[in-house]
C-alpha positions as CSV (number, residue, x, y, z in Angstrom):
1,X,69.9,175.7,99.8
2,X,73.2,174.3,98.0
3,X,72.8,170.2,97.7
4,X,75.6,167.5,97.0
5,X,74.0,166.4,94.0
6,X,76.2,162.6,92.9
7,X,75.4,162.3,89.4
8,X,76.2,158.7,87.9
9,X,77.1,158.5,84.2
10,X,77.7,162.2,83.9
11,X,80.9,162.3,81.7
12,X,79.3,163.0,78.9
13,X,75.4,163.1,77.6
14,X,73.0,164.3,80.2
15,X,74.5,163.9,82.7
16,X,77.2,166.2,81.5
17,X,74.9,168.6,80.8
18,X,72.9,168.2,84.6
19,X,76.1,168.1,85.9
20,X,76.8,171.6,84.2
21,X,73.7,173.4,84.9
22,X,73.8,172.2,88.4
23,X,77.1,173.7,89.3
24,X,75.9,176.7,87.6
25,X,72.7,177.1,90.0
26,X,75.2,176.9,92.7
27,X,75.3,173.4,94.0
28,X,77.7,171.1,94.9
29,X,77.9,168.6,92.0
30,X,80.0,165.4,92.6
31,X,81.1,163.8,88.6
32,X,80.9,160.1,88.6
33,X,82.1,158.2,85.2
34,X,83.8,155.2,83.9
35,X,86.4,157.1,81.2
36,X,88.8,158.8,83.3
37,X,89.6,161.6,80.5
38,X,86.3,162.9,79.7
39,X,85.2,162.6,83.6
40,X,87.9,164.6,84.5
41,X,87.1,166.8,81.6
42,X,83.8,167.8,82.4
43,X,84.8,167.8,85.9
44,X,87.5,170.2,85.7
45,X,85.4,172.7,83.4
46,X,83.1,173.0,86.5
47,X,85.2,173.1,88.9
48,X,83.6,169.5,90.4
49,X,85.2,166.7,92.0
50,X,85.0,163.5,90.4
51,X,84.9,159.4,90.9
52,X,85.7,156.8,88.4
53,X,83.5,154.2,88.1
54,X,83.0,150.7,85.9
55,X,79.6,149.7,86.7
56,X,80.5,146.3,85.0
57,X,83.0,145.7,87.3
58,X,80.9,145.3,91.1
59,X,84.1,146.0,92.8
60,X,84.2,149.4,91.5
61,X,81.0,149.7,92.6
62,X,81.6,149.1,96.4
63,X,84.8,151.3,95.6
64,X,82.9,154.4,94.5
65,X,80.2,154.2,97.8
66,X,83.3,153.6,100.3
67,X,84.9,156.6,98.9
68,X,81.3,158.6,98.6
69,X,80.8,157.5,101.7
70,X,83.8,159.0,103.5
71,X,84.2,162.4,101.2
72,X,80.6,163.4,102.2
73,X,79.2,163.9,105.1
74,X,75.5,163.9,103.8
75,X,74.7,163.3,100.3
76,X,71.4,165.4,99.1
77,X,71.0,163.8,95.7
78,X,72.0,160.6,94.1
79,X,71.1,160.5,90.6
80,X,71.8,156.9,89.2
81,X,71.7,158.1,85.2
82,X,74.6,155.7,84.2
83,X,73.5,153.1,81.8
84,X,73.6,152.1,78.0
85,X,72.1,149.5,75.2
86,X,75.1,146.6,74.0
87,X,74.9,143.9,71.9
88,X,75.5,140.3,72.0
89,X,75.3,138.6,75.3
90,X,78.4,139.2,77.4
91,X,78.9,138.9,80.7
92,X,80.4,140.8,83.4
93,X,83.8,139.4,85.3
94,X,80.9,139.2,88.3
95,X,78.9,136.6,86.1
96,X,75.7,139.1,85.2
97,X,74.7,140.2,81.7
98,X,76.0,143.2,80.9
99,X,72.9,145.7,80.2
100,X,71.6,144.9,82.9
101,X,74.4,145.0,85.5
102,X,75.0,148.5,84.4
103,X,71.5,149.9,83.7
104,X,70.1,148.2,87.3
105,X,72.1,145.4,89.7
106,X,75.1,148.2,89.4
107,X,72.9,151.2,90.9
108,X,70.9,149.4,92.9
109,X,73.8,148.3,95.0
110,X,75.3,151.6,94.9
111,X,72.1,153.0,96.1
112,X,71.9,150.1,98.9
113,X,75.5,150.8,100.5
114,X,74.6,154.2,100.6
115,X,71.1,153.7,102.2
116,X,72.0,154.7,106.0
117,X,73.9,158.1,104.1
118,X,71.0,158.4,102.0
119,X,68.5,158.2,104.5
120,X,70.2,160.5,107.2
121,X,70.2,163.2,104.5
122,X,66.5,162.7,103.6
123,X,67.9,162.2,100.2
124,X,66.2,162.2,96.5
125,X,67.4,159.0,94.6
126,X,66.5,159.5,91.0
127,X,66.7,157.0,88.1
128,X,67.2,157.7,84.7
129,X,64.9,155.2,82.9
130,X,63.0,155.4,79.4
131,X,59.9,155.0,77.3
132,X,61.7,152.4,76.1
133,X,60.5,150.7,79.2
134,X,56.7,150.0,77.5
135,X,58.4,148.1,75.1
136,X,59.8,145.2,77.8
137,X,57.9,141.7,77.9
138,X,56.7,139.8,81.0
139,X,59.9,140.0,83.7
140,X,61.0,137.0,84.6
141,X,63.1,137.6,88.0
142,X,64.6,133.6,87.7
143,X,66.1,135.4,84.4
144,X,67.3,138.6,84.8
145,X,70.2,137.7,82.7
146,X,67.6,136.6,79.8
147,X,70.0,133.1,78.7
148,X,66.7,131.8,77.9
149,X,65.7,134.8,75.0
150,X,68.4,137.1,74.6
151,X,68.1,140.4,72.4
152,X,69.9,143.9,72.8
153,X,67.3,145.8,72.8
154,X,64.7,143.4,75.0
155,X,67.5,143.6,77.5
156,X,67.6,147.4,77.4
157,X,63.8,147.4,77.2
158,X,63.8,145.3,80.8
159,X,66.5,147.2,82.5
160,X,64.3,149.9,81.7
161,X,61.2,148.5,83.1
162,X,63.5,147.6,86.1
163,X,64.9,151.1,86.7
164,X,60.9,152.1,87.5
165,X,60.5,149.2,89.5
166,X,63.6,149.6,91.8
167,X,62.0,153.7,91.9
168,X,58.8,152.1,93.7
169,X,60.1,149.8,95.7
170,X,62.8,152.3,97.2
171,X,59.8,154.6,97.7
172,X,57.7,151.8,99.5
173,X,60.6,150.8,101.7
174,X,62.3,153.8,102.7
175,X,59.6,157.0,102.2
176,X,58.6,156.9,105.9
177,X,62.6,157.1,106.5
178,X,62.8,160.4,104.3
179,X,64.2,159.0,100.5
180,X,61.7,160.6,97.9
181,X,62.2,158.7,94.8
182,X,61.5,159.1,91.0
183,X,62.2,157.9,87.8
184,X,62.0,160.0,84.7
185,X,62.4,159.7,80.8
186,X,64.7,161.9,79.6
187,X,63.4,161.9,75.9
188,X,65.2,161.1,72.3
189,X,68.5,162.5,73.1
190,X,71.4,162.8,70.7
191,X,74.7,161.6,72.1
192,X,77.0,158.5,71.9
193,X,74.1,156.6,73.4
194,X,73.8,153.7,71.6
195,X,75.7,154.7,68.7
196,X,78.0,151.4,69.1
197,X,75.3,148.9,69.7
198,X,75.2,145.4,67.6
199,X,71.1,146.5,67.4
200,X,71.2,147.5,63.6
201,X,68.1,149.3,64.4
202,X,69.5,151.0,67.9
203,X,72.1,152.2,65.4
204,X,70.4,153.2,62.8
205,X,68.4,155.6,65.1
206,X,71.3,157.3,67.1
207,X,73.8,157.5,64.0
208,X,71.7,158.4,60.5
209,X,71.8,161.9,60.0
210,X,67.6,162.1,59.3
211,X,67.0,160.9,62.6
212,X,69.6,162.3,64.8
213,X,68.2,165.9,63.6
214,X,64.6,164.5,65.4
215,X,66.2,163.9,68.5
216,X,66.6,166.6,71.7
217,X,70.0,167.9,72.9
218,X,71.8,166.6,76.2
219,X,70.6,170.2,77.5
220,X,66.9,169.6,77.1
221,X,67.6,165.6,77.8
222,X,69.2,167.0,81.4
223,X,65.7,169.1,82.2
224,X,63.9,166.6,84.1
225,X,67.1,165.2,86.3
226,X,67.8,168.5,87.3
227,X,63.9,169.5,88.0
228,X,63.5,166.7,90.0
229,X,66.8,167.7,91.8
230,X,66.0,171.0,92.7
231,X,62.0,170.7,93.2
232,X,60.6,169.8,96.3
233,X,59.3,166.0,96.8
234,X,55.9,165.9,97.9
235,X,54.8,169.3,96.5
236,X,56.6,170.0,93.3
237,X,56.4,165.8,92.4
238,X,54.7,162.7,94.0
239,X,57.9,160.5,94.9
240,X,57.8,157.0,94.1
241,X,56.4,157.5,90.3
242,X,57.8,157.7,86.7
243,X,57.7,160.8,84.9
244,X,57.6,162.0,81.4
245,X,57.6,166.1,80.9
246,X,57.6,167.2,84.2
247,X,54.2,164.7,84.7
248,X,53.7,161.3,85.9
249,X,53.8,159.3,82.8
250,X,50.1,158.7,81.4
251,X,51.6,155.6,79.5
252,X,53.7,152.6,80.9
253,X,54.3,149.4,80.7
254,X,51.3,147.2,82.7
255,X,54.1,145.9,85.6
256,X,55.7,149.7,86.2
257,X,53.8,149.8,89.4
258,X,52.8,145.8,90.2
259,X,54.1,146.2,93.9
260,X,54.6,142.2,94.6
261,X,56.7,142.1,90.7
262,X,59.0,145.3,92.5
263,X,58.9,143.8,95.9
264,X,60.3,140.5,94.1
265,X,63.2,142.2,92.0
266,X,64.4,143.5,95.1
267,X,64.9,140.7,96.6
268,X,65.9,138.9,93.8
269,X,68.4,141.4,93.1
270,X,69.9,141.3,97.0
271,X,70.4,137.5,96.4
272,X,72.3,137.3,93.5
273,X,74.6,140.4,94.8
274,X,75.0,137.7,97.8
Protein backbone atom coordinates (compact mmCIF):
# COMPACT_ATOMS: atom_id res chain seq x y z
CA UNK A 1 0.00 0.00 0.00
CA UNK A 2 1.60 3.56 -1.01
CA UNK A 3 1.76 5.84 2.41
CA UNK A 4 2.26 9.70 2.75
CA UNK A 5 5.33 9.36 4.62
CA UNK A 6 6.23 13.45 6.20
CA UNK A 7 9.75 13.25 6.93
CA UNK A 8 11.05 16.18 9.17
CA UNK A 9 14.73 17.25 8.79
CA UNK A 10 15.10 15.38 5.46
CA UNK A 11 17.09 17.98 3.34
CA UNK A 12 20.03 16.44 3.85
CA UNK A 13 21.56 13.40 6.19
CA UNK A 14 19.12 10.68 6.77
CA UNK A 15 16.52 11.97 6.13
CA UNK A 16 17.58 12.68 2.66
CA UNK A 17 18.55 9.45 2.19
CA UNK A 18 14.77 7.88 3.81
CA UNK A 19 13.30 10.40 1.85
CA UNK A 20 15.06 8.80 -1.27
CA UNK A 21 14.63 5.27 -0.76
CA UNK A 22 11.10 5.89 0.12
CA UNK A 23 10.02 7.46 -3.06
CA UNK A 24 11.87 4.77 -4.69
CA UNK A 25 9.70 1.93 -3.00
CA UNK A 26 6.89 3.77 -4.32
CA UNK A 27 5.49 5.94 -1.69
CA UNK A 28 4.40 9.28 -1.35
CA UNK A 29 7.17 11.14 0.47
CA UNK A 30 6.33 14.72 1.66
CA UNK A 31 10.25 16.79 2.15
CA UNK A 32 10.17 18.95 5.15
CA UNK A 33 13.40 21.31 5.90
CA UNK A 34 14.61 24.53 7.20
CA UNK A 35 17.22 25.51 3.99
CA UNK A 36 15.03 26.26 1.17
CA UNK A 37 17.87 25.28 -1.54
CA UNK A 38 18.85 21.94 -0.42
CA UNK A 39 15.02 21.03 0.50
CA UNK A 40 14.00 21.85 -2.77
CA UNK A 41 16.99 20.05 -4.03
CA UNK A 42 16.40 16.77 -2.66
CA UNK A 43 12.88 17.36 -3.36
CA UNK A 44 13.00 17.97 -6.88
CA UNK A 45 15.45 14.91 -7.48
CA UNK A 46 12.56 12.74 -6.32
CA UNK A 47 9.98 14.18 -7.62
CA UNK A 48 8.45 15.11 -3.85
CA UNK A 49 6.71 18.02 -2.62
CA UNK A 50 8.22 19.91 -0.02
CA UNK A 51 7.61 22.41 3.22
CA UNK A 52 10.02 24.79 4.73
CA UNK A 53 10.35 24.64 8.16
CA UNK A 54 12.51 26.56 11.19
CA UNK A 55 11.84 24.54 14.06
CA UNK A 56 13.33 27.45 16.20
CA UNK A 57 10.94 29.65 15.12
CA UNK A 58 7.24 28.02 16.73
CA UNK A 59 5.37 29.94 14.23
CA UNK A 60 6.77 28.03 11.50
CA UNK A 61 5.90 25.24 13.25
CA UNK A 62 1.98 25.95 13.40
CA UNK A 63 2.71 27.06 9.68
CA UNK A 64 3.97 23.78 8.44
CA UNK A 65 0.86 21.56 10.25
CA UNK A 66 -1.84 24.23 8.87
CA UNK A 67 -0.38 23.66 5.52
CA UNK A 68 0.08 19.66 6.17
CA UNK A 69 -2.96 19.74 7.34
CA UNK A 70 -4.87 21.07 4.35
CA UNK A 71 -2.55 19.38 1.47
CA UNK A 72 -3.34 15.85 2.91
CA UNK A 73 -6.16 14.28 3.38
CA UNK A 74 -4.64 11.50 5.68
CA UNK A 75 -1.14 11.44 6.62
CA UNK A 76 0.32 7.68 7.07
CA UNK A 77 3.64 8.54 8.53
CA UNK A 78 5.18 11.36 10.41
CA UNK A 79 8.66 10.91 11.01
CA UNK A 80 9.94 13.79 13.37
CA UNK A 81 13.95 13.27 12.43
CA UNK A 82 14.76 17.04 12.49
CA UNK A 83 17.09 17.91 15.21
CA UNK A 84 20.90 18.81 15.87
CA UNK A 85 23.66 19.48 18.79
CA UNK A 86 24.59 23.73 19.23
CA UNK A 87 26.65 25.30 21.44
CA UNK A 88 26.40 28.04 23.82
CA UNK A 89 23.13 28.76 25.39
CA UNK A 90 20.91 30.71 22.99
CA UNK A 91 17.51 31.06 22.89
CA UNK A 92 14.78 30.91 20.50
CA UNK A 93 12.75 34.27 19.53
CA UNK A 94 9.89 31.99 21.56
CA UNK A 95 12.10 32.18 24.74
CA UNK A 96 13.25 28.20 24.83
CA UNK A 97 16.74 26.96 24.55
CA UNK A 98 17.65 26.06 21.37
CA UNK A 99 18.58 22.16 21.39
CA UNK A 100 15.86 21.47 22.77
CA UNK A 101 13.19 23.48 21.01
CA UNK A 102 14.36 21.84 17.86
CA UNK A 103 15.26 18.29 18.97
CA UNK A 104 11.62 18.03 21.24
CA UNK A 105 9.05 21.17 22.22
CA UNK A 106 9.28 21.74 18.09
CA UNK A 107 8.05 18.11 17.19
CA UNK A 108 6.04 17.56 19.87
CA UNK A 109 3.78 20.41 18.84
CA UNK A 110 3.93 19.47 15.35
CA UNK A 111 2.91 16.06 16.29
CA UNK A 112 0.01 17.56 18.67
CA UNK A 113 -1.68 19.89 15.90
CA UNK A 114 -1.62 16.98 13.81
CA UNK A 115 -3.10 14.47 16.41
CA UNK A 116 -6.91 14.41 15.13
CA UNK A 117 -5.01 13.85 11.18
CA UNK A 118 -2.78 11.52 12.78
CA UNK A 119 -5.16 9.56 14.55
CA UNK A 120 -7.85 9.26 11.72
CA UNK A 121 -5.08 7.76 9.58
CA UNK A 122 -3.99 5.20 12.28
CA UNK A 123 -0.65 6.84 11.79
CA UNK A 124 3.10 5.77 12.78
CA UNK A 125 4.82 8.76 14.53
CA UNK A 126 8.54 7.94 14.66
CA UNK A 127 11.30 9.78 16.46
CA UNK A 128 14.68 10.04 15.57
CA UNK A 129 16.52 9.83 18.92
CA UNK A 130 20.08 8.50 19.95
CA UNK A 131 22.42 6.44 22.11
CA UNK A 132 23.37 9.46 23.08
CA UNK A 133 20.32 9.41 25.19
CA UNK A 134 22.14 6.99 28.07
CA UNK A 135 24.41 9.65 28.51
CA UNK A 136 21.56 12.45 29.87
CA UNK A 137 21.45 13.06 33.79
CA UNK A 138 18.43 13.19 36.06
CA UNK A 139 15.57 15.38 33.92
CA UNK A 140 14.48 18.10 35.58
CA UNK A 141 11.04 19.16 33.82
CA UNK A 142 11.11 22.82 35.99
CA UNK A 143 14.40 23.05 33.73
CA UNK A 144 14.01 22.02 30.43
CA UNK A 145 15.98 24.95 29.28
CA UNK A 146 18.95 23.75 31.77
CA UNK A 147 19.79 27.85 32.94
CA UNK A 148 20.73 26.15 36.04
CA UNK A 149 23.73 23.67 34.35
CA UNK A 150 24.08 24.34 30.77
CA UNK A 151 26.46 22.18 28.39
CA UNK A 152 26.01 21.39 24.49
CA UNK A 153 26.19 18.12 24.69
CA UNK A 154 24.04 17.46 28.21
CA UNK A 155 21.45 19.42 26.31
CA UNK A 156 21.61 17.14 23.34
CA UNK A 157 22.08 14.21 25.65
CA UNK A 158 18.34 15.28 27.39
CA UNK A 159 16.57 16.15 24.16
CA UNK A 160 17.60 12.75 23.44
CA UNK A 161 16.30 11.17 26.50
CA UNK A 162 13.15 13.38 25.79
CA UNK A 163 12.60 12.19 22.21
CA UNK A 164 12.02 8.41 23.83
CA UNK A 165 10.00 9.78 26.41
CA UNK A 166 7.56 11.81 24.20
CA UNK A 167 7.62 8.03 22.04
CA UNK A 168 5.93 6.42 25.30
CA UNK A 169 3.84 8.71 26.28
CA UNK A 170 2.24 9.23 22.66
CA UNK A 171 1.98 5.39 22.78
CA UNK A 172 0.20 5.40 26.27
CA UNK A 173 -2.13 8.15 25.26
CA UNK A 174 -3.19 7.49 21.83
CA UNK A 175 -2.40 3.50 20.98
CA UNK A 176 -6.07 2.60 21.73
CA UNK A 177 -6.88 5.49 19.08
CA UNK A 178 -4.54 3.70 16.38
CA UNK A 179 -0.90 5.96 16.57
CA UNK A 180 1.90 3.09 16.83
CA UNK A 181 4.88 4.88 18.03
CA UNK A 182 8.73 4.30 18.07
CA UNK A 183 11.83 5.78 18.57
CA UNK A 184 15.05 4.52 17.03
CA UNK A 185 18.89 5.20 16.94
CA UNK A 186 20.06 5.77 13.79
CA UNK A 187 23.77 4.91 14.55
CA UNK A 188 27.25 7.03 14.08
CA UNK A 189 26.36 8.65 10.92
CA UNK A 190 28.64 10.88 8.86
CA UNK A 191 27.02 14.15 7.76
CA UNK A 192 27.02 17.86 8.76
CA UNK A 193 25.58 16.70 11.98
CA UNK A 194 27.36 18.37 14.48
CA UNK A 195 30.10 19.42 12.48
CA UNK A 196 29.56 23.25 13.62
CA UNK A 197 29.01 22.64 17.29
CA UNK A 198 30.96 24.85 20.01
CA UNK A 199 31.46 21.01 21.68
CA UNK A 200 35.23 20.71 20.86
CA UNK A 201 34.67 17.08 21.37
CA UNK A 202 31.13 16.91 19.25
CA UNK A 203 33.58 18.41 16.61
CA UNK A 204 36.21 16.54 16.90
CA UNK A 205 34.13 13.36 16.30
CA UNK A 206 32.03 14.47 13.09
CA UNK A 207 35.05 16.42 11.43
CA UNK A 208 38.65 14.45 11.99
CA UNK A 209 39.22 12.44 9.20
CA UNK A 210 40.18 9.09 11.66
CA UNK A 211 36.89 9.14 13.00
CA UNK A 212 34.56 10.14 10.28
CA UNK A 213 35.91 6.84 8.33
CA UNK A 214 34.29 4.82 11.72
CA UNK A 215 31.07 6.26 11.22
CA UNK A 216 27.95 4.71 8.85
CA UNK A 217 26.58 6.54 5.72
CA UNK A 218 23.21 8.50 5.70
CA UNK A 219 22.08 5.28 3.55
CA UNK A 220 22.65 2.80 6.33
CA UNK A 221 21.77 5.81 9.08
CA UNK A 222 18.18 5.95 7.03
CA UNK A 223 17.57 1.84 7.61
CA UNK A 224 15.71 1.89 10.65
CA UNK A 225 13.27 5.15 9.80
CA UNK A 226 12.40 3.60 6.77
CA UNK A 227 11.87 -0.12 8.39
CA UNK A 228 9.84 1.21 10.90
CA UNK A 229 7.87 3.03 8.07
CA UNK A 230 7.11 0.30 6.04
CA UNK A 231 6.85 -2.63 8.70
CA UNK A 232 3.82 -3.35 10.28
CA UNK A 233 3.30 -2.06 14.16
CA UNK A 234 2.35 -4.69 16.30
CA UNK A 235 3.89 -7.64 14.32
CA UNK A 236 7.01 -6.46 12.68
CA UNK A 237 7.77 -3.95 16.07
CA UNK A 238 6.19 -3.36 19.53
CA UNK A 239 5.02 0.35 19.26
CA UNK A 240 5.72 2.55 22.12
CA UNK A 241 9.65 1.40 22.47
CA UNK A 242 13.14 2.57 21.42
CA UNK A 243 15.05 0.65 19.10
CA UNK A 244 18.63 -0.02 18.16
CA UNK A 245 19.23 -2.47 14.97
CA UNK A 246 15.91 -3.40 14.12
CA UNK A 247 15.54 -4.51 18.26
CA UNK A 248 14.30 -2.86 21.13
CA UNK A 249 17.33 -1.39 22.65
CA UNK A 250 18.84 -3.78 25.37
CA UNK A 251 20.63 -0.52 26.89
CA UNK A 252 19.01 2.87 27.89
CA UNK A 253 19.05 5.35 30.11
CA UNK A 254 17.16 4.25 33.68
CA UNK A 255 14.12 7.12 33.00
CA UNK A 256 13.55 5.92 29.03
CA UNK A 257 10.49 4.17 30.14
CA UNK A 258 9.62 5.84 33.88
CA UNK A 259 5.81 6.38 32.83
CA UNK A 260 4.99 9.21 35.61
CA UNK A 261 8.74 11.14 34.36
CA UNK A 262 6.98 10.92 30.44
CA UNK A 263 3.50 11.54 31.66
CA UNK A 264 5.16 14.84 33.42
CA UNK A 265 7.13 16.07 30.23
CA UNK A 266 4.07 16.02 28.48
CA UNK A 267 2.47 18.07 30.37
CA UNK A 268 5.11 20.22 31.14
CA UNK A 269 5.75 20.60 27.61
CA UNK A 270 1.75 21.62 26.74
CA UNK A 271 2.26 24.39 29.51
CA UNK A 272 5.09 26.14 28.41
CA UNK A 273 3.68 25.95 24.59
CA UNK A 274 0.66 27.76 26.44
Amino acid sequence: MTKVIVITGSSDGIGAAAARQLHSAGHRVVVVGRSPRKTEAVAREIGAAHFLADFARLDEVRKLAAELDAAYPRIDVLANNAGGVFGDPTKTTDGFELTFQINHLAPFLLTRLLIDKLTASRATVIQTSSVGARLAGKLDVDDLNLDRNFDPVRAYSAAKLENILFTTELHRRYHAEGIAAAAFHPGNVATSFGTQSASRLMRFITTNPVTRAMLTTPEKGADQLVWLATSRPGIDWEPGRYYEKRRPAKRVNSQAYDPELARRLWERSEQLLG
